[in-house]
C-alpha positions, -999 to 999 in steps of 0.1 A, spaced: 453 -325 271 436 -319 239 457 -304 208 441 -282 185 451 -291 149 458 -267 119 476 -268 86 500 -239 83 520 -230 54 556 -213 58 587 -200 40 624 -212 36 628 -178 55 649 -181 85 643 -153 108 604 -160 106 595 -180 138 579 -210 125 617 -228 123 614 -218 163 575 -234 167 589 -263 148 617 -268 167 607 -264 202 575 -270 225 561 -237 224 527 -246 200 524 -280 221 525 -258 253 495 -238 240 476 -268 225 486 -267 190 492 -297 170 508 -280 136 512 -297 100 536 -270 88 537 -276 47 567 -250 26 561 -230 -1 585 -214 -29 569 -179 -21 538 -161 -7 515 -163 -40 522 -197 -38 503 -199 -1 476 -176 -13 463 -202 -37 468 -227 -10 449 -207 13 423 -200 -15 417 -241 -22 410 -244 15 441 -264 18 456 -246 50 442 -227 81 474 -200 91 504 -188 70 534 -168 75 537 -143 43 542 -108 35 512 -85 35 512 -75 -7 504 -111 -17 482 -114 10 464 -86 -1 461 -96 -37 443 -125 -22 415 -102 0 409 -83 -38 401 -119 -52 382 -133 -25 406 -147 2 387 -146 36 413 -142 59 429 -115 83 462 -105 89 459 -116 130 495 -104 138 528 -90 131 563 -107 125 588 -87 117 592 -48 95 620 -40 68 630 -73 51 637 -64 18 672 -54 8 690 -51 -29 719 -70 -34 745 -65 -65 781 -75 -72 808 -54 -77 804 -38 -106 772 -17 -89 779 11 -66 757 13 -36 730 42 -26 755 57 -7 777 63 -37 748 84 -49 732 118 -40 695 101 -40 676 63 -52 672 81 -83 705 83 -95 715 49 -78 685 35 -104 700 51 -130 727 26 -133 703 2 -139 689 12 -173 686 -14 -202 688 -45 -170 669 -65 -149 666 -64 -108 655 -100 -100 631 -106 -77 611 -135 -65 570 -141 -82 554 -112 -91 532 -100 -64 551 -109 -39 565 -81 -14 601 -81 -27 587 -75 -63 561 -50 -53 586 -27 -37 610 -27 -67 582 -21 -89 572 7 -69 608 21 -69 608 16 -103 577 37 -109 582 63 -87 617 74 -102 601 70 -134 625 44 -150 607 25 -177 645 12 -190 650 -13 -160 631 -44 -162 617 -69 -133 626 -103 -138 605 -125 -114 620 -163 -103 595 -189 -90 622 -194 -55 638 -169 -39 668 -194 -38 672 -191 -77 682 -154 -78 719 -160 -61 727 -179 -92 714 -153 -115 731 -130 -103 761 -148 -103 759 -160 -138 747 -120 -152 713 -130 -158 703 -98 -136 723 -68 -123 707 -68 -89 685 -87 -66 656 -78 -44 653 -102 -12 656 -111 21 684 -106 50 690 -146 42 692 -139 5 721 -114 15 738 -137 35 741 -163 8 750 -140 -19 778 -123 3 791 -162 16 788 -181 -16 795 -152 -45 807 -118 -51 773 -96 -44 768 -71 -15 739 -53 0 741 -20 -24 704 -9 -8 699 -14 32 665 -30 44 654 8 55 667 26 31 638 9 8 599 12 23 600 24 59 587 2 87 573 -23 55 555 -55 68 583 -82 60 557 -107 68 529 -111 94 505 -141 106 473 -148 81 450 -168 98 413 -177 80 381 -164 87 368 -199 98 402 -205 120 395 -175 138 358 -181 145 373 -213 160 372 -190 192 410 -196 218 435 -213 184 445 -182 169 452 -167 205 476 -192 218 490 -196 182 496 -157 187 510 -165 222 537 -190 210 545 -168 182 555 -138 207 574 -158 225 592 -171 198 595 -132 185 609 -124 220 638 -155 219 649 -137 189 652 -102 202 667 -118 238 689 -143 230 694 -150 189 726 -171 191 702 -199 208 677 -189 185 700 -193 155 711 -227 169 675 -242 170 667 -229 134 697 -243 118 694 -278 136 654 -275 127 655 -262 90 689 -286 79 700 -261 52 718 -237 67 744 -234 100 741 -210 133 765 -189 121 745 -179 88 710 -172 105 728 -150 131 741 -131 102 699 -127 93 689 -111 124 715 -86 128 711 -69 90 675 -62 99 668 -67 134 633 -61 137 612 -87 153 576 -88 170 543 -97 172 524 -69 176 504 -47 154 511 -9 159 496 22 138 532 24 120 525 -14 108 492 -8 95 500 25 81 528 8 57 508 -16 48 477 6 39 504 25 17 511 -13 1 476 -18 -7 472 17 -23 508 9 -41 491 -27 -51 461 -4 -67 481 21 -83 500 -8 -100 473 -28 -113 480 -58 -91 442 -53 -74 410 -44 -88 396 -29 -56 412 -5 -28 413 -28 -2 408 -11 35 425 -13 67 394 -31 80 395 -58 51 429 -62 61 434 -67 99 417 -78 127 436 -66 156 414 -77 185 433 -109 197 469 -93 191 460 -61 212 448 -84 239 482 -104 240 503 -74 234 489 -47 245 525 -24 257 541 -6 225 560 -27 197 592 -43 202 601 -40 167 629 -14 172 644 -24 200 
């Protein structure tokens, strides 16, 4: 049996699936011989992907997107998983349902900072956007280079909130005093947590990004079927985290598949209009600049699973 080889470039994140294709036989199954390689954050795998130096990546669609408006070629081949941004605070913040609206739950933000991780990166783009929206020019963004860095400042009053993942809430409510104060969709309906970038060149490479695709939905599947196994092959795989703790992951946003659907690229052309609007691109980048669905809508063709 021949294996195909590509470089792919992943997050600490532990509900993606790569902790799954690393840690079972699924990408051998389908011919794939993977050098995974970790990033800090998604810019950080744009550049990556922009020196040549990988082939697929797991990221959120906003820095992705960035990339296209510089001159990334590269499509978004399929989907992962929808709503993974949540706001976390301690204590001394009252959540959104203390509130009558976002409006006056930002209010009590005025004169501080919500961290996030880098700028351009989909946590930071939807607090900007919130930011925007409501009009509140008093509440900074403070960007860290690793998600991991904005528990501690948190903890030590650097910022009054953080903008993150389910994982980032799990830590914050295990090893501090913070809470989730803004639910995953309460933020950016049905927002593309993260999705499967392959390269131009990789997909001209005619079956890879199929079976890649293939192994991924069966990963995405293991999740939604049975994530207590799931959560015991990521922690044994990963090392920095236990079972218990990526459990706690899925279940605050439980949203996990590989398909495209309309609702997917909808939310995600409302990023890349968002991305304009904000200065983060130069050009309106399309739908078709985006995607290419073809491969996906052939392994997936039924409806989503994402809200199962």
């Amino acid at each position: 049996m021949t294996l195909h080889r590509i470089r792919i470039g992943h997050l600490s994140t532990v509900y993606h699936t790569a902790f799954i294709l690393m840690g079972t036989d699924l990408l051998e199954k389908n011919q794939i011989q993977a050098e995974w390689t970790l990033f800090p954050s998604g810019p950080d795998i744009i550049r990556a992907m922009e020196k040549g130096d990988l082939d697929l990546a797991y990221l959120g669609l906003p820095p992705f997107i960035i990339g296209l408006d510089r001159g990334l070629q590269a499509r978004c081949v399929a989907g992962g998983h929808i709503e993974g941004t949540v706001i976390i605070a301690g204590p001394a913040v009252l959540p959104l349902d203390s509130y009558s609206d976002m409006n006056d739950f930002l209010d009590q933000f005025a004169g501080k900072s919500i961290g996030t991780p880098p700028k351009g990166s989909i946590h930071d783009i939807i607090v900007r956007d919130l930011l925007s929206r409501y009009g509140k020019e008093t509440v900074h963004v403070k960007n860290y280079a690793w998600a991991d860095f904005l528990h501690d400042a948190l903890e030590d009053g650097e910022i009054a909130a953080a903008a993150g993942t389910p994982a980032l809430a799990v830590a914050a409510r295990r090893y501090g005093s913070a809470q989730i104060v803004v639910p995953a969709e309460k933020i950016w309906p049905f927002n593309p947590s993260y999705g499967i970038i392959a390269t131009d060149d990789l997909i001209r490479r005619g079956d890879i990004v199929p079976a890649f695709i293939q192994a991924h939905e069966d990963a995405c599947q293991m999740i939604r079927k049975n994530p207590g196994e799931c959560a015991k092959i990521v922690a044994d795989t990963c090392g920095f985290v236990d079972e218990i703790f990526v459990e706690e992951a899925y279940r605050i946003s439980p949203h996990y598949c590989a398909a495209l659907p309309p609702e997917y690229v909808k939310s995600t052309k409302d990023f890349s209009h968002t991305l304009h609007t904000l200065g983060s691109t130069v050009n309106r980048i399309s739908e078709d600049d985006i995607f290419d669905l073809t491969i996906v809508n052939e392994i997936h063709p039924a409806g989503h699973h994402y809200r199962d």
